[in-house]
C-alpha positions, 0 to 999 in steps of 0.5 A: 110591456105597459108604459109607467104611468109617468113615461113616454116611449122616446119616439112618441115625443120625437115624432110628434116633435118632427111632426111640427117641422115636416114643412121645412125642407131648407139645408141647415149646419148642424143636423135637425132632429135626433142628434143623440140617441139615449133613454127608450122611455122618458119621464122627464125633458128638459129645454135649452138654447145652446148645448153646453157640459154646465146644460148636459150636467143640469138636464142629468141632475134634474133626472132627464131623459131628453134635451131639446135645444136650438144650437145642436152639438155637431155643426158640419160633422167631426172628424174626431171626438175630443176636448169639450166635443168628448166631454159633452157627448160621454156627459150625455151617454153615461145618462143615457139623454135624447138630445133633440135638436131643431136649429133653423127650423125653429127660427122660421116656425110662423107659429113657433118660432124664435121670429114668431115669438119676438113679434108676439112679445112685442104686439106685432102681426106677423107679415112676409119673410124677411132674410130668410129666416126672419119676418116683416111685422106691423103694430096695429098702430105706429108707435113713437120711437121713444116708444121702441125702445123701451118696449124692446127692452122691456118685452126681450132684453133690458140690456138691448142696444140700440142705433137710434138713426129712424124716423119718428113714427114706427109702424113697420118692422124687420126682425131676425133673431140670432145673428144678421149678415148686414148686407140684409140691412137693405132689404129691411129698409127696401122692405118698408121697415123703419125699425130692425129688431134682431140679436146681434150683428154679424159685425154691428160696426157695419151696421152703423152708417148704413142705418144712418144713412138709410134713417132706420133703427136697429135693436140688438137685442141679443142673441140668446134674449131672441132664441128663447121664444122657440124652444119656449113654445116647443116645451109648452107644446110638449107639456100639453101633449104629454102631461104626465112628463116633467118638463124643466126650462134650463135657462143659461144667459150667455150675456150675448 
């Protein structure tokens, strides 16, 4: 039977989804791909960060057939489905939606990635790896640290702290989106990087004499301001690739 002029089979969008992702091979907590199987064809997607019943309703209510988002719904297994775990999944089947998830891939993406994305956003080029899942990047010409700031907060998130402990001229970046362990502060600092741009600490208390001592500055820029950039670039991607879907941006500050 012909598609509708204005649906997708499920697969042609997963596949062409994996296909973006077939270089990572790294172990992860939560399942990258298909989590939850729904609708055979497709007509609309929406894209998130987080999984949540408020984001499950609002991809429901928009008609949507397909969810994709960075934090997946099952993180190492269940041994059980009950309380919100039910509510969220029975939310999803009684709408028969995809849910697509890509969690850490989609911070180390080189091009569309979380990591890649801040270092666009702020007018950086992109270098080697850092923690992991984070990268090195250079401006193309040092900026002031009166600077920095501002731009952090104007190009990620107005409500960014900072720990202001650098020197004057900043030429050199870490950055990590999400969350940071602060034992990869050294590596930032050993690394060349006189400025660590990433979402929050795992514990910013450790962070701050560490920095201090070691004269870098840090931007906690949040950690959903930093993980937006990747399924961005994911639904940008799909809209290109398949024009005839309606794709929606579900976009729910967690204030974190």
């Amino acid at each position: 039977m012909p598609r509708a002029s204005n649906s997708y089979p499920r697969n042609e969008i997963t596949g062409y989804l994996d296909s973006l992702f077939d270089g990572f091979t790294g172990e992860d907590s939560t399942y990258n791909g298909l989590q939850v199987e729904g609708a055979g064809e497709i007509t609309a997607a929406a894209f998130g960060v987080d999984c949540s019943l408020e984001g499950f309703r609002r991809a429901a209510d928009e008609g949507c057939q397909l969810l994709v988002t960075h934090h997946g719904l099952i993180w190492g297994g269940w041994s059980s489905v009950a309380g919100n775990d039910y509510l969220r999944l029975k939310t999803l089947i009684d709408n028969q939606i995809n849910l697509y998830v890509r969690h850490l891939p989609l911070d180390i993406h080189p091009e569309y990635g979380n990591n890649a994305g801040i270092i666009r956003a702020l007018g950086a080029e992109r270098k080697e790896v850092f923690a992991e899942y984070g990268f090195f990047a250079e401006f193309p010409s040092a900026l002031s640290a009166k600077e920095f700031r501002p731009l952090v907060a104007e190009k990620i998130n107005p409500d960014s702290e900072f720990m202001d402990f650098g020197p004057d001229r900043i030429e050199r970046i870490a950055v990590c989106s999400g969350s940071l362990r602060p034992g990869y502060l050294a590596g930032a600092v050993s690394g060349g990087a006189q400025a660590l741009v990433t979402g929050e600490g795992s514990s910013p208390s450790l962070f701050y004499y560490p920095a201090l001592e070691s004269k870098i500055h840090i931007a906690f820029a949040g950690h959903y301001a930093t993980e937006v950039y990747g399924v961005r670039s994911l639904m940008e991607l799909v809209k290109k690739n398949f024009p005839e879907l309606k794709t929606i941006w579900i976009d729910m500050p967690t204030g974190w």
